[in-house]
Structures are given as structure tokens and as C-alpha cells.
NUPA-460660 format. One record per residue (C-alpha): residue in one letter; x negated, y, z negated; residue number from 1. Coordinates in Angstrom, 1 decimal. Layout:
! NUPA-460660
+----+--------+--------+--------+-----+
! aa !     px !     py !     pz !   i !
+----+--------+--------+--------+-----+
!  a !      X !      Y !      Z ! NUM !
...
+----+--------+--------+--------+-----+
END
This chain:
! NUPA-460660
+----+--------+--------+--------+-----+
! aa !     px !     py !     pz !   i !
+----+--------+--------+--------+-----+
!  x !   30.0 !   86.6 !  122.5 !   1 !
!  x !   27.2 !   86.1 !  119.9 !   2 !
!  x !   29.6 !   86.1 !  117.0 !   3 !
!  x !   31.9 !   83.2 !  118.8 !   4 !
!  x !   28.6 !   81.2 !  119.2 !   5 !
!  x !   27.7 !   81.6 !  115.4 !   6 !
!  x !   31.1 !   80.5 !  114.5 !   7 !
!  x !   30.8 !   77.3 !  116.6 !   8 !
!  x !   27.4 !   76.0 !  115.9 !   9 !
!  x !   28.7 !   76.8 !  112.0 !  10 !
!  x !   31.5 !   74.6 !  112.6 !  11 !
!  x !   29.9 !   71.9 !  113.8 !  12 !
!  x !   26.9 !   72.1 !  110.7 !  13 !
!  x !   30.1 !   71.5 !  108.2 !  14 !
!  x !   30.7 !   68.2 !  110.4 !  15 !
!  x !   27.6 !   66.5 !  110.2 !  16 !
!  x !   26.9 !   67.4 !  107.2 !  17 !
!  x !   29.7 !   65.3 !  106.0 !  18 !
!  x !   32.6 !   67.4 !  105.9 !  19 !
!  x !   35.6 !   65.4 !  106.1 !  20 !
!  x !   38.2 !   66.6 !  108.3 !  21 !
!  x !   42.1 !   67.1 !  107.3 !  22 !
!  x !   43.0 !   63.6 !  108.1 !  23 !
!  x !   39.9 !   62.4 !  106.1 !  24 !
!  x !   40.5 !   63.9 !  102.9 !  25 !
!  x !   38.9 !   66.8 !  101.3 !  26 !
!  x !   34.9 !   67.5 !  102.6 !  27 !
!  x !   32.4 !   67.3 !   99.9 !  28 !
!  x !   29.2 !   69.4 !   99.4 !  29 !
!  x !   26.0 !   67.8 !  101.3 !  30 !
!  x !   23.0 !   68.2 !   98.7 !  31 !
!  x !   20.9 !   66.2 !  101.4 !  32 !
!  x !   21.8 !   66.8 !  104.7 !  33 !
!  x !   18.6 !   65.7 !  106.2 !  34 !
!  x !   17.7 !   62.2 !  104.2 !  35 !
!  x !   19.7 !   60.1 !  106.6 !  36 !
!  x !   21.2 !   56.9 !  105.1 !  37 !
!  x !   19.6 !   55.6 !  101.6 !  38 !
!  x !   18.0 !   52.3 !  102.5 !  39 !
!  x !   15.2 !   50.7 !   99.8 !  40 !
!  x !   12.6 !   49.5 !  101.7 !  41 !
!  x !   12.1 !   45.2 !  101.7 !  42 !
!  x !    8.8 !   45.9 !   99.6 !  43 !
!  x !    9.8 !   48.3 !   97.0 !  44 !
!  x !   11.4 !   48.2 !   93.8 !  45 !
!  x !   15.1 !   46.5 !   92.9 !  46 !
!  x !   16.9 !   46.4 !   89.5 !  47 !
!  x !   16.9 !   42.5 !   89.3 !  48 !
!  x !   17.1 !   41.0 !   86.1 !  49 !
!  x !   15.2 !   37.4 !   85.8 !  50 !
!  x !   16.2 !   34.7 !   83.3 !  51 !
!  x !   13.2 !   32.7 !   83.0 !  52 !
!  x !   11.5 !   31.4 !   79.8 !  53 !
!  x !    8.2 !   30.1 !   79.6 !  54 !
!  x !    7.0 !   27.7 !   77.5 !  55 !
!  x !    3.6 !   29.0 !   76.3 !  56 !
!  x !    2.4 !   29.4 !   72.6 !  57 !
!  x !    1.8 !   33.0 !   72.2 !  58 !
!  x !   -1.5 !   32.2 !   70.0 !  59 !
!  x !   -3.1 !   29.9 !   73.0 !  60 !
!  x !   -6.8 !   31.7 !   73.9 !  61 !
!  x !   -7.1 !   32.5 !   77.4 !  62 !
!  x !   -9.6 !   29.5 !   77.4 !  63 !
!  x !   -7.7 !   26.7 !   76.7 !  64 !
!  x !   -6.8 !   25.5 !   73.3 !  65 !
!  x !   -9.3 !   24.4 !   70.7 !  66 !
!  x !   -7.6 !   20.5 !   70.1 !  67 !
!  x !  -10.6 !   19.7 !   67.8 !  68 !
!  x !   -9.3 !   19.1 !   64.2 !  69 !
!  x !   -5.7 !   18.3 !   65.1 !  70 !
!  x !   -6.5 !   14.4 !   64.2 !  71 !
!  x !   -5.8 !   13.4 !   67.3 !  72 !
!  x !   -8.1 !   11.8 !   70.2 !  73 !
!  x !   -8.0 !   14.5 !   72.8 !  74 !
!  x !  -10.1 !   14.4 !   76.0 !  75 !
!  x !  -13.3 !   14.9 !   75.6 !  76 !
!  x !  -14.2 !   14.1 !   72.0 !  77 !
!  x !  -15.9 !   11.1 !   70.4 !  78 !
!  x !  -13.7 !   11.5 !   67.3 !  79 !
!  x !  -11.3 !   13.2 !   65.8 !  80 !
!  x !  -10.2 !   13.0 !   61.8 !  81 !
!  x !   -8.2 !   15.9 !   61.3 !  82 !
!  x !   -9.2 !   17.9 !   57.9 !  83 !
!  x !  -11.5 !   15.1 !   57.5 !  84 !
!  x !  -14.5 !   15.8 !   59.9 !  85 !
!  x !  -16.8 !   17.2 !   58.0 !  86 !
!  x !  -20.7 !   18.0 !   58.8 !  87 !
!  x !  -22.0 !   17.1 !   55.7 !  88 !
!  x !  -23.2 !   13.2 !   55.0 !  89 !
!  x !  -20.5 !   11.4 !   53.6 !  90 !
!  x !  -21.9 !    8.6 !   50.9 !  91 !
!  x !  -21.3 !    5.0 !   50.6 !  92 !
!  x !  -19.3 !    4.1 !   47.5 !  93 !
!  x !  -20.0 !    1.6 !   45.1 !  94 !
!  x !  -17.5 !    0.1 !   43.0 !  95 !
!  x !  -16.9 !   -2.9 !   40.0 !  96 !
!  x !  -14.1 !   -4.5 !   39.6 !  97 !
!  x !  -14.9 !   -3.7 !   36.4 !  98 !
!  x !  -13.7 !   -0.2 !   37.1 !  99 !
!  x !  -16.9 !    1.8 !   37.7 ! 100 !
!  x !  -17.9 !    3.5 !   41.0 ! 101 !
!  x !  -20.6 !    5.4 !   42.4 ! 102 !
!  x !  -22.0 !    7.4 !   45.5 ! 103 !
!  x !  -24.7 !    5.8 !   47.1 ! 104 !
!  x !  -27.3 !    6.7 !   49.8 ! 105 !
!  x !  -29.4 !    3.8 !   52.2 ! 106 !
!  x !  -32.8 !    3.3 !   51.6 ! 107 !
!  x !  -34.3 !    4.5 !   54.5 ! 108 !
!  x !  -37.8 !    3.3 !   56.7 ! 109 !
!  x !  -38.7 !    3.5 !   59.9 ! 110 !
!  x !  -39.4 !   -0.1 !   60.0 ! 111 !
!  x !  -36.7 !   -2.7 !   60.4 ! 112 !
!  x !  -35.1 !   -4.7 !   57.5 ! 113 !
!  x !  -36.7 !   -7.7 !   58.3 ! 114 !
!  x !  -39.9 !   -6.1 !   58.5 ! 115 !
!  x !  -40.2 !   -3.9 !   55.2 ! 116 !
!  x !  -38.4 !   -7.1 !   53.5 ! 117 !
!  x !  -41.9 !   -8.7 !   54.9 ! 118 !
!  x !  -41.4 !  -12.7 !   53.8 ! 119 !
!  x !  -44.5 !  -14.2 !   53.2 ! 120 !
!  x !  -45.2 !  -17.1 !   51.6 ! 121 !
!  x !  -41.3 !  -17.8 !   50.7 ! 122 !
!  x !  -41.4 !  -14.6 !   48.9 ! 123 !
!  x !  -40.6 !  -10.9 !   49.4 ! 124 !
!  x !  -43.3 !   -8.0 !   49.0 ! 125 !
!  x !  -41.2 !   -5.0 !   49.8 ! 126 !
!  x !  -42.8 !   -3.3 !   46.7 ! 127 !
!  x !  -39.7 !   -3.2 !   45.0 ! 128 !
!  x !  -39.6 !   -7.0 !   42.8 ! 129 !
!  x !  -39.3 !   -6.9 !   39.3 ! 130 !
!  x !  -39.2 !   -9.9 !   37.1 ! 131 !
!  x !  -35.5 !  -11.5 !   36.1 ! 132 !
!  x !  -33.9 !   -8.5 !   38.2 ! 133 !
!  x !  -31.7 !   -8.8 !   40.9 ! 134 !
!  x !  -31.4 !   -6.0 !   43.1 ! 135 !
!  x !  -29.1 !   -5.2 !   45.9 ! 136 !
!  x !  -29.2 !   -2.4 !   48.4 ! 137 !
!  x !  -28.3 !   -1.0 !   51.9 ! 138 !
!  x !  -31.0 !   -0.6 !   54.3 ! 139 !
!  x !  -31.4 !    1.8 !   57.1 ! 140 !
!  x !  -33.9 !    1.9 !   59.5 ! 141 !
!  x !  -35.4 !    4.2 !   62.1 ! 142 !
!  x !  -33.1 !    3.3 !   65.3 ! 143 !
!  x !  -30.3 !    3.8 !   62.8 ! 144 !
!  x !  -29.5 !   -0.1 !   62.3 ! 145 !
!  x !  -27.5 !   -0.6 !   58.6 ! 146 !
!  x !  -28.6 !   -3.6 !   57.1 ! 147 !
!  x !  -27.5 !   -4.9 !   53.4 ! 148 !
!  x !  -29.9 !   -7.2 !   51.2 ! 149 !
!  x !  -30.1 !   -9.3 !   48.5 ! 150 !
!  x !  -33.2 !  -10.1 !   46.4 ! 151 !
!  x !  -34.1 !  -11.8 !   43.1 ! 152 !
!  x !  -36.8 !  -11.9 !   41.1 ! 153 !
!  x !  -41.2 !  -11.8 !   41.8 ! 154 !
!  x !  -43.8 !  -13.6 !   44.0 ! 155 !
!  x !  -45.7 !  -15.3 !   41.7 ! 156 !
!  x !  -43.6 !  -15.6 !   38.3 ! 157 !
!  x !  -40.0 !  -16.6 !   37.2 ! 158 !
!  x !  -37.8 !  -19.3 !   37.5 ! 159 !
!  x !  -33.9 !  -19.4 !   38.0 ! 160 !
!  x !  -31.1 !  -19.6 !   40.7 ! 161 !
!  x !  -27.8 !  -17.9 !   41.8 ! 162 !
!  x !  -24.9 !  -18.5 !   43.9 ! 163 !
!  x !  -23.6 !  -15.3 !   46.1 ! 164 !
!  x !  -20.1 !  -14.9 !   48.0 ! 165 !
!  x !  -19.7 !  -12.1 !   50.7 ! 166 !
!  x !  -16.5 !  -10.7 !   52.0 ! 167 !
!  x !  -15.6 !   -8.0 !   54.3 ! 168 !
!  x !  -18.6 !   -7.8 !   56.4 ! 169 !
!  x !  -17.7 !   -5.6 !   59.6 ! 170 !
!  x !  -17.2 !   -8.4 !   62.8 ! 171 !
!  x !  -20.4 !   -8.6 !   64.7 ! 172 !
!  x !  -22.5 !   -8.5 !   61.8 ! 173 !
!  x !  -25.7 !  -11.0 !   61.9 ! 174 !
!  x !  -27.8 !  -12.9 !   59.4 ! 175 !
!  x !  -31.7 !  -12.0 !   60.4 ! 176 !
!  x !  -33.2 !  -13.7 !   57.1 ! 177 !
!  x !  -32.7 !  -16.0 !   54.7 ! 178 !
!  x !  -35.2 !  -16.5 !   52.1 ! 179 !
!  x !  -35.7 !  -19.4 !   51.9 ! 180 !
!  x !  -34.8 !  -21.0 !   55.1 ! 181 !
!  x !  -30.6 !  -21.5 !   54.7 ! 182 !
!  x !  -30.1 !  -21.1 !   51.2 ! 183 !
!  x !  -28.3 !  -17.5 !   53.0 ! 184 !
!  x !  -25.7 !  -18.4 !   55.3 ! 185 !
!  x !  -22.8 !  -16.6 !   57.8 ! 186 !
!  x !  -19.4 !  -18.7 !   56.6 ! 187 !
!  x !  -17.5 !  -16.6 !   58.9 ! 188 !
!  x !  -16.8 !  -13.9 !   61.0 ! 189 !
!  x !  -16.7 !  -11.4 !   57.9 ! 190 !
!  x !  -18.1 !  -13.7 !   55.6 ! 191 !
!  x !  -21.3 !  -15.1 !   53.8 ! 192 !
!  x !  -22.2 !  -17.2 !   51.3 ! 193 !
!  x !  -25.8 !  -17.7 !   49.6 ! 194 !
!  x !  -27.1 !  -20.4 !   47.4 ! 195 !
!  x !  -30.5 !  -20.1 !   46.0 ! 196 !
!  x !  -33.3 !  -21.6 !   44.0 ! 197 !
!  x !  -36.6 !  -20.3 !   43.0 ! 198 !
!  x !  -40.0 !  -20.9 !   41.2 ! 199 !
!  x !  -42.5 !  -18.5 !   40.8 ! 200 !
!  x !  -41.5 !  -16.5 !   44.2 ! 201 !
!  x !  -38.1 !  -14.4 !   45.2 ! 202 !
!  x !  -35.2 !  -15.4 !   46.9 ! 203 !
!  x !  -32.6 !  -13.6 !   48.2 ! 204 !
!  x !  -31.9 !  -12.5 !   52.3 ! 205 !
!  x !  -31.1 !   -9.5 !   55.1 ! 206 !
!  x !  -27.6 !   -9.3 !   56.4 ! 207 !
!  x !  -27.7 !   -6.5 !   59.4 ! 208 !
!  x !  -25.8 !   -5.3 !   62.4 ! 209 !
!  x !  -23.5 !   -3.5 !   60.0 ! 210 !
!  x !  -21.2 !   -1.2 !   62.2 ! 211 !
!  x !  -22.0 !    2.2 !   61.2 ! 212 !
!  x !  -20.5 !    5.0 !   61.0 ! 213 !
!  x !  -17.6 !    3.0 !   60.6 ! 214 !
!  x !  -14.4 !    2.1 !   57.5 ! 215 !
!  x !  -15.6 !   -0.8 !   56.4 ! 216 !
!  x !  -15.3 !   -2.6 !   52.9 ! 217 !
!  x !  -17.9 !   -5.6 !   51.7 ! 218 !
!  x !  -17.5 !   -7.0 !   48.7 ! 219 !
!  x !  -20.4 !   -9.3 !   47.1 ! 220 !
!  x !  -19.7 !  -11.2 !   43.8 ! 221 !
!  x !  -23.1 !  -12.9 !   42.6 ! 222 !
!  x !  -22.7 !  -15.5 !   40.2 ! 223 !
!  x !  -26.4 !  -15.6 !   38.0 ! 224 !
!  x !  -27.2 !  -19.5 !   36.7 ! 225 !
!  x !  -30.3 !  -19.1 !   35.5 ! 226 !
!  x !  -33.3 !  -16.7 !   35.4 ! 227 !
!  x !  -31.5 !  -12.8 !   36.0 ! 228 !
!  x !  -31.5 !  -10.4 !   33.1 ! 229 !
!  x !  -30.3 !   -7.2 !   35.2 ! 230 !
!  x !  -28.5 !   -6.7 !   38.2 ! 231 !
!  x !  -29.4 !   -3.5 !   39.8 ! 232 !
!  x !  -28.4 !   -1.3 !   42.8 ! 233 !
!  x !  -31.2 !    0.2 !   44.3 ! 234 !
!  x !  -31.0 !    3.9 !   45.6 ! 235 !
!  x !  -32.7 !    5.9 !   48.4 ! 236 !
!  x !  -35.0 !    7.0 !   45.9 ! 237 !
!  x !  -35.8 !    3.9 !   44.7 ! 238 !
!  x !  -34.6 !    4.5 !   41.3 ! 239 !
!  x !  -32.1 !    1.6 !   39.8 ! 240 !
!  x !  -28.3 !    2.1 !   39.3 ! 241 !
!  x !  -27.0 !   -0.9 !   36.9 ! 242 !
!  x !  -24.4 !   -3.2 !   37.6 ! 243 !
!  x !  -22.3 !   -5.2 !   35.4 ! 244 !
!  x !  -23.1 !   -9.1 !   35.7 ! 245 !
!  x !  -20.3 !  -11.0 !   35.9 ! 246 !
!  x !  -18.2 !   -8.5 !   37.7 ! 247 !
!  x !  -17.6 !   -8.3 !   41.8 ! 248 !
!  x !  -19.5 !   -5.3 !   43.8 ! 249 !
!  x !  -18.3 !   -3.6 !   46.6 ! 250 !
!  x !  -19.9 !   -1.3 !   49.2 ! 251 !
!  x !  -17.3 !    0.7 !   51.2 ! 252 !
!  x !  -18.7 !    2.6 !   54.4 ! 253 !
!  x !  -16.0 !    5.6 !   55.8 ! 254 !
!  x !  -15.5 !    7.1 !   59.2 ! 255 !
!  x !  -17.3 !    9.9 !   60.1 ! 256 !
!  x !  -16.9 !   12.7 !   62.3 ! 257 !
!  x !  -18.2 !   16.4 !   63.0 ! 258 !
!  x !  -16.9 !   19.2 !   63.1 ! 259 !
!  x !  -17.2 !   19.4 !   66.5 ! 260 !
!  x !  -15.6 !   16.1 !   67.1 ! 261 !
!  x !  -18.7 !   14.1 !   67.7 ! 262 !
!  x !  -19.8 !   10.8 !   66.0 ! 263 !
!  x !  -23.0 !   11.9 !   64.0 ! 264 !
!  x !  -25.5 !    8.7 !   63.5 ! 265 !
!  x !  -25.1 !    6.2 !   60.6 ! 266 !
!  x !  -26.0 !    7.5 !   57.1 ! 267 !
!  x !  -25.5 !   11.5 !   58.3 ! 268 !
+----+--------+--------+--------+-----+
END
């Protein structure tokens, strides 16, 4: 009786396990009779292959991208001039028609032009007047205001006169003295003209508001009648650069920008 019962309950093991039966086919070995059906769970891993492609640079820092330097306005900055910005002060150039040029610095004051040109007495006493010299020089004052003048001659000795046409003044400018009262005139939005005539004093004039830092380009041709000797650009230091009579000056001013992207202030 046992042996029939272990026959049986063998029989039916071959069954479920996944034996087929004569009509099925040959049965087939069951290496897992107890795992039930293989079902992967909704949260777990599938072979799935995914066809996207995303547009990121690979060398973009996890912070955002550092836009200064590209030459191009971006959000956020003042300025932008591409291998151009540049912390060190860029110069003013002077140039001749003649051909020559030269780097050039503002004279700098805290006081303003009008005050260190300091008419008294229809003369200059800025300290700098030399007899038959005519000087010309950009100004730049505490508060960062770019001024360009024009002076002849001494208080007190010399006689002559000289005619002066400006060009290329940056819109906006303003005439803040004429010495003497308009022999130094604004012609036009850009432009100037001066027309002067002395005895025994200076003559001469302030022309200010000049946008800075900016590209500008002023060009000042001074025709000398009577009573100049030497025409003289006068540097930060005071010292005297020559200039050739009889030829046109001009005074360019360039853009400026930081490293950073930020506009520094005039003359740095």
C-alpha cells in the first residue's frame, strides 16, 4: 500500500513540475519548480534603450557659463569687448596729420577745469603760461569730468592772435569758458570754432562734458597769425610734447572695459 502511494504522489510531482504529457510533447527538466511565473516587478529594471540627445556643451561648469570676454553684451555686464577688455589704462592718442602720434595721459586735479583754468583779469593763471607758446591739453578732474583746453600765451606780456577749428567733439559736449568772452564758440553739435586776440594777457578756452570712457575722435587744427613760436601738448606731468605748427591735431579717446565686464571710470 505504501509503495502505490509513493508512486502516485511521484507521478503527480512530474506534472506540476512541468512535465508535458504524451499529447504535449516531450516533458522538460524543471530547474525551478518553486519560482512560479517570471514576472519583473513595475519598479525594477528593463533592457530599454533610449534615443535621446542632449544639447549641452560638455565644457559648461556646473555654474553657468562664464559669457564675459565673448564680445558680446550678455546679461548682466556693463560691457563687453571681447579680447579687448583689458584692466590696464588704456591712453589717449595724439596724432598729426603730419604723420606723428603719441600716447597721452589727462592732466589730472581735483578741481574742475574751469576752476584750475582760474580766468582773472581776461587772463589764465593755471601756472602753466609760457610766453609765444600755445599749449593744448585734456583735463580731468576729481568727479571724473574730461574736459579739453586751449591756451595761448602770458598774463601780462605778448601780443598776437590765432584762429582755431574743432571737429569731432563727442554730442553733448558743452563750452564752460571762453577767454575772452566769445572769441570760443560751439558751431555745432560736434563742432567748435575759436577766434582770438590778445595783448599782454592769454586767450584761449575750456571745452568739457567730453563722454568718457567712450570712442571718440576730435580733431583741432589751430591756424597761428601772429605772436606763437611753439605749439605744445601738455602731459600729466606737466612736461611739453611738441607739435608741428601748421599741421591738424587729433585726440582720439577708445572704449574701455574690464576684465570683468565693467566700465572702469574715465582715464583708468
Amino acid at each position: 500500500m505504501l509503495g502505490l502511494r509513493a508512486i502516485l504522489l511521484s507521478s503527480l510531482s512530474l506534472v506540476a513540475c512541468g512535465a508535458r504529457t504524451e499529447l504535449e510533447g516531450p516533458s522538460e527538466v524543471c530547474t525551478d519548480c518553486d519560482a512560479g511565473v517570471d514576472v519583473v516587478p513595475a519598479d525594477g529594471p528593463r533592457d530599454v534603450t533610449l534615443d535621446v540627445t542632449l544639447d549641452v556643451p560638455v565644457d559648461v561648469p556646473i555654474d553657468g557659463p562664464n559669457l564675459c570676454g565673448n564680445g558680446v553684451l550678455d546679461p548682466g555686464e556693463q560691457c563687453d569687448l571681447g579680447s579687448s577688455n583689458s584692466d590696464t589704462p588704456i591712453p589717449f592718442l595724439v596724432s598729426q596729420s603730419g604723420g606723428s602720434s603719441f600716447d597721452v595721459v589727462p592732466l589730472e586735479r581735483a578741481e574742475s577745469a574751469v576752476a584750475f583754468y582760474d580766468y582773472i583779469g581776461a587772463s589764465s593763471h593755471d601756472g602753466l603760461e609760457v610766453l609765444d607758446e600755445s599749449r593744448l591739453f585734456l583735463y580731468l578732474d576729481g568727479s571724473s569730468h574730461l574736459s579739453l583746453i586751449l591756451n595761448h600765451n602770458i598774463f601780462g606780456q605778448g601780443t598776437g592772435s590765432a584762429r582755431a577749428s574743432i571737429v569731432g567733439l563727442p554730442p553733448g559736449f558743452s563750452l564752460d569758458l571762453s577767454d575772452d568772452a566769445g572769441e570760443l564758440v560751439a558751431t555745432g553739435a560736434t563742432t567748435a570754432s575759436g577766434n582770438w586776440h590778445w595783448t599782454d594777457n592769454t586767450d584761449g578756452g575750456v571745452l568739457g562734458s567730453l563722454t568718457c570712457p567712450a570712442a571718440w575722435s576730435i580733431t583741432t587744427s589751430l591756424t597761428f597769425v601772429q605772436g606763437i613760436s611753439s605749439w605744445v601738448w601738455v602731459n600729466a606731468d606737466t612736461s611739453r610734447t611738441s607739435l608741428t605748427m601748421g599741421e591738424s591735431a587729433t585726440i582720439q579717446s577708445f572704449d574701455r572695459c574690464r576684465t570683468d565686464c565693467t566700465i572702469p571710470p574715465c582715464g583708468q
